[in-house]
N, C-alpha and C positions, 0 to 999 in steps of 0.2 A: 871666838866663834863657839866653841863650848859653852863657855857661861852665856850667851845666848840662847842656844839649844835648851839647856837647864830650863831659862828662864819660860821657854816656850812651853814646856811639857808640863813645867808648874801651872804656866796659866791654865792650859787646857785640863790639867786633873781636877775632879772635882772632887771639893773638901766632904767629910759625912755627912754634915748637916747642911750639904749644897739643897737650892730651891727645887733644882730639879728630881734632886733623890726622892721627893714628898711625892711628885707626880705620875703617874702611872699614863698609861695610853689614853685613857679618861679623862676627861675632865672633871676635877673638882670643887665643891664650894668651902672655899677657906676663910680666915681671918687672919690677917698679916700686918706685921709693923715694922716699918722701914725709914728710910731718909729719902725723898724726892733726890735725884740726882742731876734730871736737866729741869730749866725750864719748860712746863706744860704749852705745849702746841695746840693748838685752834685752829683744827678740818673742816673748814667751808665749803667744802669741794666746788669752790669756784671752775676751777678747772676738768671738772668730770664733766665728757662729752653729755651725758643722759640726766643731767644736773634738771632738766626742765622738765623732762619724763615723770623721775619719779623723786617727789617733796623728803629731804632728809635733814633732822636738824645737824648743827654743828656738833663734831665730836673732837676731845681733847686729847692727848696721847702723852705719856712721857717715863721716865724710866727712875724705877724705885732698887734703891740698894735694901736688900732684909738683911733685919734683924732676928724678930722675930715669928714664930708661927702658929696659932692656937694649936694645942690638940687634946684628946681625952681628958690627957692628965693635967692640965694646965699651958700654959705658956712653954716651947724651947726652944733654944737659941737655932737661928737658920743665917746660911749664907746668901751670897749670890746676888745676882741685879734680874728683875723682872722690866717685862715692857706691861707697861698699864694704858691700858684703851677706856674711857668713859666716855657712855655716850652723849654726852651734853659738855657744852663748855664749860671750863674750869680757870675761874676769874680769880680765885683767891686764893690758891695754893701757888709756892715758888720753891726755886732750889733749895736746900738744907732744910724744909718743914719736915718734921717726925709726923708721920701717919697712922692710923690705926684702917684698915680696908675689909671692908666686905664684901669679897668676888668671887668669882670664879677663876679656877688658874688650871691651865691647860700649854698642852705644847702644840708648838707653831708646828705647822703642817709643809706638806711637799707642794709644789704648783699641782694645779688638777688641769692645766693645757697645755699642750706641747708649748716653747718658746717664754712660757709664762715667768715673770719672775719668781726667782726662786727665794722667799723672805725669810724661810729657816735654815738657809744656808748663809747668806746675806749675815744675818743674826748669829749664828753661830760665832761667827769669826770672830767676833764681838763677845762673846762668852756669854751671848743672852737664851736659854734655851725654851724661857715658858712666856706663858702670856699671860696678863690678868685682865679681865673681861671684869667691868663694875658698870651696873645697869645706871644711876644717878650720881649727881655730888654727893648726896646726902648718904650716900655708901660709903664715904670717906670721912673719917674724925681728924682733924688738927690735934694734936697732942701735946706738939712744943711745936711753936714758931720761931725757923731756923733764924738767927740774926746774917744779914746780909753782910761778909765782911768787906775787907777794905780791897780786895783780888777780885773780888765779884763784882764790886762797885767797878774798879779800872777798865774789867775783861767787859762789861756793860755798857760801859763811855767810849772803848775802843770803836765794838762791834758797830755801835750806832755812829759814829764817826768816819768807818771803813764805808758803811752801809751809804751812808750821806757820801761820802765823794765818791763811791764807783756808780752806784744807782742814779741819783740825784732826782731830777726832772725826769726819768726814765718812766714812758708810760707803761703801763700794766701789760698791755697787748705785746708790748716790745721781746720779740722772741727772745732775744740775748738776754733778759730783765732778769729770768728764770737758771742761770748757770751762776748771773756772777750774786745772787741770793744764795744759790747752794756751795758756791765757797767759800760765802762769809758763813756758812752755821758751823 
């Protein structure tokens, strides 16, 4: 139970050159370089009631471990995993690709309505505390293209395997469609 405890407070301390230490209440426009850690997501907001209202293209999302961070004096070394939001889809980037980004990085916010979810708490827990906001792909450089290994490939063949027997023929509309997708991610 201790070394538990330990482990906890480790997680939650953050190191000096944590991402979050760069950020202030503000938001800033940074230059970062990191490792993609999940695969990149593709928001179609099929699902948003006001999807018909008002026209929005598809946005990508997924979450970068830093390395490191521009500043005055050069390149230094930074920690931490960010959430990366772009707004356009993001076809060419995968897990393990080294990045170089030109965004904005800011921290996630409280809900602003009663009941609302709360996503910087949500996030927290998760040890994620900022955001990076990148207006196009072309904000983002490829630097090194991670190689896919052989645990990637498996965890890859499983997912779609899992996904293929609990889903199957399951149409889209299928209210149940939408849970057993969120415990295959």
């Amino acid at each position: 139970m201790c070394l538990g405890s330990i482990r906890l407070i480790s997680f939650h301390q953050p190191k000096l050159n944590d991402i979050r230490n760069f950020v202030a209440d503000e938001r800033k426009l940074s230059t970062v370089r990191g490792v993609i850690v999940t695969e990149p997501y593709i928001n179609r907001n099929k699902d948003w009631e006001f999807v018909r209202f008002k026209f929005t293209d598809p946005a990508s999302s997924f979450y970068l471990k830093i390395h490191e961070v521009k500043t005055v004096d050069g390149w230094a070394e930074a920690s931490g995993t960010v959430r990366v939001q772009v707004d356009e889809p993001v076809l060419d980037l995968k897990a393990g690709d080294y990045v170089q980004m030109y965004c904005w990085l800011d921290r996630f916010k409280g809900p602003t309505n009663p009941g609302q979810f709360d996503v910087s708490r949500y996030l927290a827990r998760k040890n994620v505390f900022i955001a990076a906001l990148v207006k196009s792909r072309d904000g983002i450089e490829l630097l090194e293209s991670g190689g896919v290994g052989i645990f990637t490939k498996i965890k890859r063949r499983l997912r779609e395997t899992a996904t293929w027997a609990l889903v199957g023929e399951m149409s889209l509309e299928d209210p149940s469609r939408g849970l057993l997708e969120a415990l295959l991610l």
